[in-house]
C-alpha positions in Angstrom: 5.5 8.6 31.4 3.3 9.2 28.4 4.1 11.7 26.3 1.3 13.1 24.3 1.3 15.6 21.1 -2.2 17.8 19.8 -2.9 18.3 16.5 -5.9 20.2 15.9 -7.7 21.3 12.8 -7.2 24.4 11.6 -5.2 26.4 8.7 -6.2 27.2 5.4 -9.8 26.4 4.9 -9.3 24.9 1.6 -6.7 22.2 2.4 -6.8 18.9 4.1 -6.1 19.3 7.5 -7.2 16.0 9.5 -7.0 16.4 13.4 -5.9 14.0 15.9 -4.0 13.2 19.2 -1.4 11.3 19.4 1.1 9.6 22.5 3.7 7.3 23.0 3.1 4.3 25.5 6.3 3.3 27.8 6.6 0.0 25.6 7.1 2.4 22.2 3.7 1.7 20.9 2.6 4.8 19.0 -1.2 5.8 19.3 -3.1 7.8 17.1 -6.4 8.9 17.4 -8.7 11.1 14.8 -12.4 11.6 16.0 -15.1 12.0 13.4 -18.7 11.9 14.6 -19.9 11.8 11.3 -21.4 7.9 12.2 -21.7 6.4 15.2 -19.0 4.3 14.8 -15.1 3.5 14.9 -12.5 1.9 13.1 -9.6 0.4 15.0 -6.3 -0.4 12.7 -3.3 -1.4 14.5 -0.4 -1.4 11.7 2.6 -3.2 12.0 6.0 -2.6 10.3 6.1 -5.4 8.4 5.7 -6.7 4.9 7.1 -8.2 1.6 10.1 -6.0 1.9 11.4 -7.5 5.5 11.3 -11.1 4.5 14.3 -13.2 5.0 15.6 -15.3 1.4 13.9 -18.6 1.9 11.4 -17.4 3.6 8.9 -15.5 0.6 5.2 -15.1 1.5 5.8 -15.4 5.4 4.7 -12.1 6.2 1.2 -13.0 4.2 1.2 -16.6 5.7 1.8 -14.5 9.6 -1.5 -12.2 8.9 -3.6 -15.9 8.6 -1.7 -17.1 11.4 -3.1 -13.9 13.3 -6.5 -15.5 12.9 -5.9 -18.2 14.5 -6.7 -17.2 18.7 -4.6 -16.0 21.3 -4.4 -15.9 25.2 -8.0 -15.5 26.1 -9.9 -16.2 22.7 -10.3 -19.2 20.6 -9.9 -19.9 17.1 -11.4 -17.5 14.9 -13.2 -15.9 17.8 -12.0 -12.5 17.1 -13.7 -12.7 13.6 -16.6 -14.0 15.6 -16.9 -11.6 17.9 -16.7 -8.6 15.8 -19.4 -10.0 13.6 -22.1 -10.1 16.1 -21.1 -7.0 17.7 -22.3 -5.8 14.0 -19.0 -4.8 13.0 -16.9 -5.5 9.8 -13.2 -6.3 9.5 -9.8 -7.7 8.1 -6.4 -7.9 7.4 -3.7 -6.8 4.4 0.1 -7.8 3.9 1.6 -4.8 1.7 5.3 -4.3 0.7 5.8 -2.6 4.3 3.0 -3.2 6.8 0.5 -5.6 7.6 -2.8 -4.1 8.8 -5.2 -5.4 11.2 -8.7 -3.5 11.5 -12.2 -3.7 12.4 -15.1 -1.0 12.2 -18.0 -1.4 15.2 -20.7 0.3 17.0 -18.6 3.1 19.0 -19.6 2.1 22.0 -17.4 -1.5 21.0 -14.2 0.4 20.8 -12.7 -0.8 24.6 -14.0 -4.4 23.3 -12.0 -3.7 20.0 -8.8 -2.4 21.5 -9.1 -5.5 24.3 -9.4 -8.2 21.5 -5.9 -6.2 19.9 -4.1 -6.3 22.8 -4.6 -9.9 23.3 -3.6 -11.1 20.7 0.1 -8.6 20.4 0.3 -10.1 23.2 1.0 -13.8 21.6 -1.4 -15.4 18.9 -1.8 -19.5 19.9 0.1 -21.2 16.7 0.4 -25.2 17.2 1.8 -27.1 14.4 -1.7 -28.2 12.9 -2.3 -24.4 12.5 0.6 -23.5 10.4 0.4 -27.0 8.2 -3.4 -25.4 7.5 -3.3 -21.5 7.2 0.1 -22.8 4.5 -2.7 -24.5 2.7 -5.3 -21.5 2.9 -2.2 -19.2 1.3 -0.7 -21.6 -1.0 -4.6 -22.3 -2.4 -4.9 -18.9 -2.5 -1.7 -18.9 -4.7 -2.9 -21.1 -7.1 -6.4 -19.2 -7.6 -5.4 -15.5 -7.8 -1.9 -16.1 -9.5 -1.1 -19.7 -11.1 -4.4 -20.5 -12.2 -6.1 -17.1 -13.4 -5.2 -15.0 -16.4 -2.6 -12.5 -15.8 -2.3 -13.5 -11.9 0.7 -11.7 -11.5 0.4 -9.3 -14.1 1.8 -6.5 -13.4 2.3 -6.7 -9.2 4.5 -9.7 -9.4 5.7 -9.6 -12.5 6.9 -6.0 -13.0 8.5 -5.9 -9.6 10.7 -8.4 -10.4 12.1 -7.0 -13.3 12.2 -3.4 -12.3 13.7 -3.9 -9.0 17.3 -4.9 -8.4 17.4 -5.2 -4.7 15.8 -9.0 -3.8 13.8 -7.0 -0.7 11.9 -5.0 -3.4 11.7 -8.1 -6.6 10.6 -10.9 -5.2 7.3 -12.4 -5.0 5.8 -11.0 -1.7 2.8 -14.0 -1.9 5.0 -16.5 -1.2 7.3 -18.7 -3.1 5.2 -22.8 -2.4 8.7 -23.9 -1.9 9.4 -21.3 0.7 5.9 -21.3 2.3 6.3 -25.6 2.9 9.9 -24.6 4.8 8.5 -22.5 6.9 8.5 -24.1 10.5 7.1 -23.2 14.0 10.4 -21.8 15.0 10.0 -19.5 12.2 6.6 -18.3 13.4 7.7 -17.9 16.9 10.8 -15.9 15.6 8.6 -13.7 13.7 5.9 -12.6 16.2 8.8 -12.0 19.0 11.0 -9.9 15.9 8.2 -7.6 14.1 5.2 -7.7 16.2 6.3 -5.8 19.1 4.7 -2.6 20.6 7.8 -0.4 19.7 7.2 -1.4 15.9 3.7 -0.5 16.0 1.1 2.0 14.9 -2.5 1.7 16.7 -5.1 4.2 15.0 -8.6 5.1 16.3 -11.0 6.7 13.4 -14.7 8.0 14.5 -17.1 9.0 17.0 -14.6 8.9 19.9 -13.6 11.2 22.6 -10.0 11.1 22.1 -8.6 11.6 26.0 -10.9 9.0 26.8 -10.3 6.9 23.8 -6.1 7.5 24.6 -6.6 6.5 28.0 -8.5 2.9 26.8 -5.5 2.1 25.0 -2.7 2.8 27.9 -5.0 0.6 30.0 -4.9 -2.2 27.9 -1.8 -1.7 25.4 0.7 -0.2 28.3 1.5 -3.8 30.0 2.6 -5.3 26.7 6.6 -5.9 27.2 8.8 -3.9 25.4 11.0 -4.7 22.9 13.6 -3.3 20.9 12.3 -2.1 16.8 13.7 -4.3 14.3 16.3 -2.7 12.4 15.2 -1.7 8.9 16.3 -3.0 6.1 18.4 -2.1 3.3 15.7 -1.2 0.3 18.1 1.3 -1.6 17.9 1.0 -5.2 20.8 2.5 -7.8 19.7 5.4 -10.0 18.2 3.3 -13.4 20.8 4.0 -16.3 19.5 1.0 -18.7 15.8 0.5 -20.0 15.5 -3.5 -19.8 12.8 -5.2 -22.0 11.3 -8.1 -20.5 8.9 -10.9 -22.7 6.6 -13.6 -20.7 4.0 -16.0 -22.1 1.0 -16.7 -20.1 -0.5 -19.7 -21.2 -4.1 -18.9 -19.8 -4.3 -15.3 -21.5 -5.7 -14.5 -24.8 -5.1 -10.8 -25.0 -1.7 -9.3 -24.9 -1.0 -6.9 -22.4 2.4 -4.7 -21.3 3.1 -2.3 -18.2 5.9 0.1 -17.6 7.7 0.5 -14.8 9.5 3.6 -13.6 11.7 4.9 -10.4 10.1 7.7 -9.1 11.5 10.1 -6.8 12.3 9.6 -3.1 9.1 9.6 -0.9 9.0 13.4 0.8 11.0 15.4 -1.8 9.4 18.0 -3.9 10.0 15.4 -7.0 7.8 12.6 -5.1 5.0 15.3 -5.4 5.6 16.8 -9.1 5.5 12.7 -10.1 2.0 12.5 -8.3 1.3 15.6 -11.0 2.3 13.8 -13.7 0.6 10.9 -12.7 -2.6 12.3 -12.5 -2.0 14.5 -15.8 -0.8 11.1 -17.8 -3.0 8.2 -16.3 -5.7 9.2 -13.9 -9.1 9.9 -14.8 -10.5 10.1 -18.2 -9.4 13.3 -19.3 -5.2 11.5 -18.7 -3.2 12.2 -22.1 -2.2 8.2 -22.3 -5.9 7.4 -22.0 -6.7 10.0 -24.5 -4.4 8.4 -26.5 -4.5 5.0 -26.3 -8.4 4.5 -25.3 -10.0 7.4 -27.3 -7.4 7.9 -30.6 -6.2 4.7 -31.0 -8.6 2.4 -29.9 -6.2 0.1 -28.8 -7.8 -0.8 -24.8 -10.5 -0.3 -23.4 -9.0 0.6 -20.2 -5.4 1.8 -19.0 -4.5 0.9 -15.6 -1.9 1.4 -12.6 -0.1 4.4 -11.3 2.5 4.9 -7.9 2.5 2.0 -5.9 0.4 -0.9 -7.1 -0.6 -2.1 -3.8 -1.7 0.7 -2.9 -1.5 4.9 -3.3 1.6 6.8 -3.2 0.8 8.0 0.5 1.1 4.3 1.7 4.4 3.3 0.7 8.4 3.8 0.6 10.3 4.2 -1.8 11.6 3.0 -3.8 8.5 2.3 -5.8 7.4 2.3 -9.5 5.0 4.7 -11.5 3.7 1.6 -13.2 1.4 2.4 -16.1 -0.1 -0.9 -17.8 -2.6 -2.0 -20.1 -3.9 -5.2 -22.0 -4.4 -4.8 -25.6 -5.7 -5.5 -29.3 -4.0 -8.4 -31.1 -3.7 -6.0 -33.7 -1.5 -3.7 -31.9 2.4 -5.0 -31.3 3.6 -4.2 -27.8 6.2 -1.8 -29.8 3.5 0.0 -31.3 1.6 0.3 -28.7 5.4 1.6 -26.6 5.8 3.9 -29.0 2.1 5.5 -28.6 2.9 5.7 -25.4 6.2 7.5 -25.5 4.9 9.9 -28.2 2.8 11.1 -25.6 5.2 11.1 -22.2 8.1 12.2 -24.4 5.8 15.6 -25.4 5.4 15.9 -21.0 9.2 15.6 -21.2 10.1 18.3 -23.7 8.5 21.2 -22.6 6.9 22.7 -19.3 3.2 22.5 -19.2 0.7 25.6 -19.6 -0.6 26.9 -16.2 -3.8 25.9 -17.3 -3.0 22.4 -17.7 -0.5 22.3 -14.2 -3.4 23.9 -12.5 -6.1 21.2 -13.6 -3.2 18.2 -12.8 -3.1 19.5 -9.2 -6.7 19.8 -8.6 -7.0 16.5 -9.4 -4.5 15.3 -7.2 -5.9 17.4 -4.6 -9.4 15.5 -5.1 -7.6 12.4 -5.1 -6.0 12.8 -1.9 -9.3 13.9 -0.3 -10.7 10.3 -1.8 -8.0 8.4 -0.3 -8.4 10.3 3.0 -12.2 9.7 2.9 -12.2 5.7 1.3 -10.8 2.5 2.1 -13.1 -0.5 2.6 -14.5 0.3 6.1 -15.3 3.8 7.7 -12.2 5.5 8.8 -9.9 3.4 7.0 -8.7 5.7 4.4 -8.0 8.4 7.1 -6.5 5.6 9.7 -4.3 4.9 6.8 -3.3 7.8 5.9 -2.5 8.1 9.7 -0.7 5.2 10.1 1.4 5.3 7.2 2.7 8.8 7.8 3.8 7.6 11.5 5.4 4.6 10.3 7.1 5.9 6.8 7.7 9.4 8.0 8.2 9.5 11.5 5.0 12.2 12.4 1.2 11.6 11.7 1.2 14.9 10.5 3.2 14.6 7.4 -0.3 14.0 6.0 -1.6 17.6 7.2 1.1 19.0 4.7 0.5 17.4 1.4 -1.8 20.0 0.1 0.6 22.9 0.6 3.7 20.8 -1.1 1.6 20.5 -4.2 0.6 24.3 -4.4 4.5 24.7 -4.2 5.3 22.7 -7.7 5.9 24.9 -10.6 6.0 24.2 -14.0 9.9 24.5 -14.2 10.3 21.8 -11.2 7.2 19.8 -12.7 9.5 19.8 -16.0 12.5 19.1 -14.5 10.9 15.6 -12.4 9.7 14.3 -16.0 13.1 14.3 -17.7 14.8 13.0 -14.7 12.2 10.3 -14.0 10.5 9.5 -16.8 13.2 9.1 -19.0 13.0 5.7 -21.2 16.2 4.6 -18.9 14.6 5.1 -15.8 11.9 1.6 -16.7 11.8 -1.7 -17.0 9.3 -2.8 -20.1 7.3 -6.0 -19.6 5.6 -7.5 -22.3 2.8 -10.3 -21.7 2.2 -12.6 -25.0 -0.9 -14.8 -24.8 -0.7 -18.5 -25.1 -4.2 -19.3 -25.0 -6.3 -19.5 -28.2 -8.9 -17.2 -29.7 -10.4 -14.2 -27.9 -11.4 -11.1 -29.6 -9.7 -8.5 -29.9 
């Protein structure tokens, strides 16, 4: 029997409060849908829980390399007749590999959405891998590789790169694109152990964003999600981290840069705790926008960069992620400025965050903007509906309950200035990071 939960819109006018239905199919496939008539259109992201962090030693960039493999056809479609199919139905859509999900979406004419959730089905069902598919989609990724990372200025600078260092447990440091040693071990066996293990109905999130009628749209997806066999949930893995005691410094030459560059990388508290929240404060009152006190600092004072980068989660927002993760500030710089001097400009700043508890003013500004930003993310992402389907999907996967998201906006009005206080000298201490440092090896540029 299906169980199904309401959540409609409602409470305090000025907060976030985005309404959906939700059920559970038989097979343990979770299905979430938000209408928004807005456009006449829909978004359909089916979320699986599965990324960087789940990949077995040996085996680095498989959960990357799987998402191509996706492409590839299934039961009752071809090759790359999904991509075709959406396309001249006038829709848009793709696929990501994070640290803990891959995504699958598409955004169509509402009237597409059974023709949507049909082509998703299919496919969960069983993609149709041969050998001469995996021996290409290895070469797509592994080209890939060599243009966004090996061959490019800064390629893994600071998503790579950091991680490793700041990171002690291998599920969090290593290199989530795919080792090319790794990726050329990788056999059909592996494939076929993959789809069975992760992309099962029971460790699945399917969202539907837009101009929907949400019983009807619900009882689409029984009809053609609810046959899918069941399957037990992998069981999660170990991500734990140990609280940072050490600050490690970390040197690395890229030969194809010509700028220096360094990025910081900091614990932050556990996802869901009053501390998770205050560090999204301090984020927002240190890095985001142009009025941040490091950008102040370093961009407007000092002159050093013309732009300061990063934040929680680099692959992402800190609404779309476990922890552990890193408040990962970063920045490429003058020549004239040493990556100490440019450290200590930036802990002349954080340190003042650290030593005393900000003016009410200043709290009241930092929480407006993180209110704004989490209205953003709710209304962005690349395709209509994505950044609330996200949001969505995330929440239900991470958390356990869509509607962790309809309670962000009352956990920030909580934060005081004492706890705000307290979260910076517990997690921005200068122990809590690891410091990377990028020296250029390529000649000339100015500075």
């Amino acid at each position: 029997m299906v169980e199904e939960r309401v959540q409609a819109s409602g409470g305090a006018p000025r907060r976030l409060v985005i309404p959906f239905s939700e059920q559970r199919l038989p097979n343990g496939l979770r299905v979430i849908v938000s209408p928004d008539g807005s456009a006449p259109v829909v978004t359909v992201a089916l979320y699986y829980n599965v990324g960087f962090r789940l990949e077995p030693r040996g085996r680095t960039g498989f959960a990357h390399l799987f998402e191509h493999l996706m492409f590839q056809g299934s039961e009752q479609m071809a090759k790359l007749e999904f991509i075709r199919i959406v396309q001249q139905t006038g829709g848009l859509l793709n696929g990501t590999t994070r640290p803990d999900f891959t995504n699958y979406f598409e955004t169509l004419p509402a009237h597409a959405l059974e023709l949507a959730l049909w082509m998703e089905a299919d496919r969960m069902r069983g993609p149709v891998i041969t050998q001469a598919e995996l021996d290409n989609q290895r070469d797509v990724v592994k080209n890939e590789i060599r243009v966004n990372v090996l061959n490019r200025p800064y390629g893994g600078f600071p998503w790579i790169d950091l991680g490793a260092r700041a990171f002690s447990n291998w599920a969090n440091a290593h290199n989530g694109y795919g080792d090319m040693q790794d990726l050329d071990a990788a056999s059909l066996a592996d494939v076929e152990d993959f789809f069975a293990r992760y992309y099962a109905p029971a460790n699945a999130v399917l969202v539907m964003v837009g101009d929907v009628d949400a019983p009807g749209a619900l009882a689409l997806a029984e009809r053609h999600f609810a046959e899918i066999p069941s399957q037990a949930a992998p069981q999660e893995p170990d991500i734990a981290e140990p609280r940072r005691s050490r600050e490690e410094r970390f040197e690395m030459v890229d030969e194809l840069a010509s700028l220096p560059a360094l990025a910081l990388g900091y614990h932050v508290p556990e996802r869901g705790t009053a501390e998770f929240f205050a560090m999204g404060l301090l984020d927002q009152l240190l890095l985001q926008g142009d009025d941040a006190l490091l950008r102040r600092e370093l961009v407007h004072e000092r002159g050093v960069t013309d732009e300061l980068h990063g934040g929680m989660n680099l692959m992402g927002n800190m609404y779309n992620g476990r922890t552990p993760m890193l408040w990962a500030p970063w920045l490429i710089h003058a020549r004239e400025a040493s990556s100490e001097a440019v450290l200590a400009a930036i802990d002349s700043v954080v340190e003042g965050v650290r030593s005393r508890a900000l003016p009410g003013a200043v709290l009241e500004r930092a929480r407006l903007k993180a209110r704004s930003a989490l209205y953003e993310t709710a209304a962005g992402g690349m395709f209509p509906g994505l950044g609330r389907a996200d949001l969505l999907a995330s929440a239900a996967l991470i958390d356990g309950d869509p509607a962790w998201v309809n309670g962000i906006e009352a956990r920030l009005d909580e934060l005081t200035p004492e706890l705000v206080l307290e979260t910076a000298r517990e997690y921005l201490r200068p122990d809590n990071r690891a410091v990377l440092a990028v020296e250029p090896g390529a000649d000339g540029g100015a500075s």
